[in-house]
N, C-alpha and C positions, 0 to 999 in steps of 0.2 A: 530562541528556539526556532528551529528551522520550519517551514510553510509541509514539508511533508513531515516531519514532527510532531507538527498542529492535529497533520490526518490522523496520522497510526492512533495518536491519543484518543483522538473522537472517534475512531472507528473500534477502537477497543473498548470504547466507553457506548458504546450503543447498542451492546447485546443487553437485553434488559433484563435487570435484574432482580425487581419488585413490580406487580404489575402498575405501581405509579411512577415508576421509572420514566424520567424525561424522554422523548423521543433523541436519540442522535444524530449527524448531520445528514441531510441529503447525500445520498450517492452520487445520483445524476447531476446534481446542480453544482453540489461542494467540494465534493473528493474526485471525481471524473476527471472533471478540467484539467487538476494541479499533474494527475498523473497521466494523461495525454502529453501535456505538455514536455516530460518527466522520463516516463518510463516507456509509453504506447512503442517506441522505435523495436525496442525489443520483446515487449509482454500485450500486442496490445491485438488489436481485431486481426491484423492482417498474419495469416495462417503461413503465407513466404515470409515474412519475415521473423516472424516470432523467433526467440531463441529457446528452447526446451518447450514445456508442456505449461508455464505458466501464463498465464493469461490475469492482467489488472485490469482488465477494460469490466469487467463486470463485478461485481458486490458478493455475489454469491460464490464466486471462487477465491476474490480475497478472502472471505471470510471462511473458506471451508466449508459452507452450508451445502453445496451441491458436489459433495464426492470431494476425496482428497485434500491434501493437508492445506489448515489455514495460514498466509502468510501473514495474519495479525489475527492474535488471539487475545478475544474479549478478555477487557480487565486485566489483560496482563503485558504490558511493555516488553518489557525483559524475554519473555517467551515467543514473541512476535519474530520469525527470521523477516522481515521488513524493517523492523526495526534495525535489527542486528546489519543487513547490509546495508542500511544508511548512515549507520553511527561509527560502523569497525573502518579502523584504518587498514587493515589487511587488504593490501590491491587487489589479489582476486578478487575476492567478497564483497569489493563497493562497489556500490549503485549509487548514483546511474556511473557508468563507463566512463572513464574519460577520454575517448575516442568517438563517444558522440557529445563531448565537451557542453554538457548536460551541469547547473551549480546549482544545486538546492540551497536555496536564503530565506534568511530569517523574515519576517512578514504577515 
């Protein structure tokens, strides 16, 4: 399983579901880095670069919480378009690009 694989799962899994619900991973510490690393070239703080309206630099827009649609949805894999652009072989639809010759690996 691929290192942003790992996220989408813990980030799907961290909208709590009973209030003895485990906490899920850090933002800032866990999931941040992988997608700096990843994605920030197109989705990330810098407002010239960014490509459309998405932005991964922050938790509350992955998740939907602060207006507009979630690109990972709690609990659910399959529903997550994060998911979907990192798994589908459809050239358009993958992420990251391969013109910022970006490889998601297992880890």
């Amino acid at each position: 399983m691929s290192v942003i694989s790992s996220i989408i799962l813990s980030l799907a899994s961290a909208a709590p579901l009973a209030q003895n619900a485990a906490p899920g991973p850090d933002f800032d510490r866990e999931v941040r880095p992988i997608l700096a690393e990843n994605c920030f070239a197109c989705h990330g703080p810098d407002k010239d670069a960014r490509e459309g309206k998405l932005r991964l630099d922050k938790r509350d827009r992955v998740m939907g919480i602060s207006g507009g649609d979630a690109v990972v949805v709690a609990g659910d894999r399959e529903a997550s378009e994060l998911w979907y652009r990192i798994s589908t072989d459809f050239g358009e639809d993958k992420i990251p690009p391969q013109k910022h010759r970006k490889v998601l690996t297992a880890g």
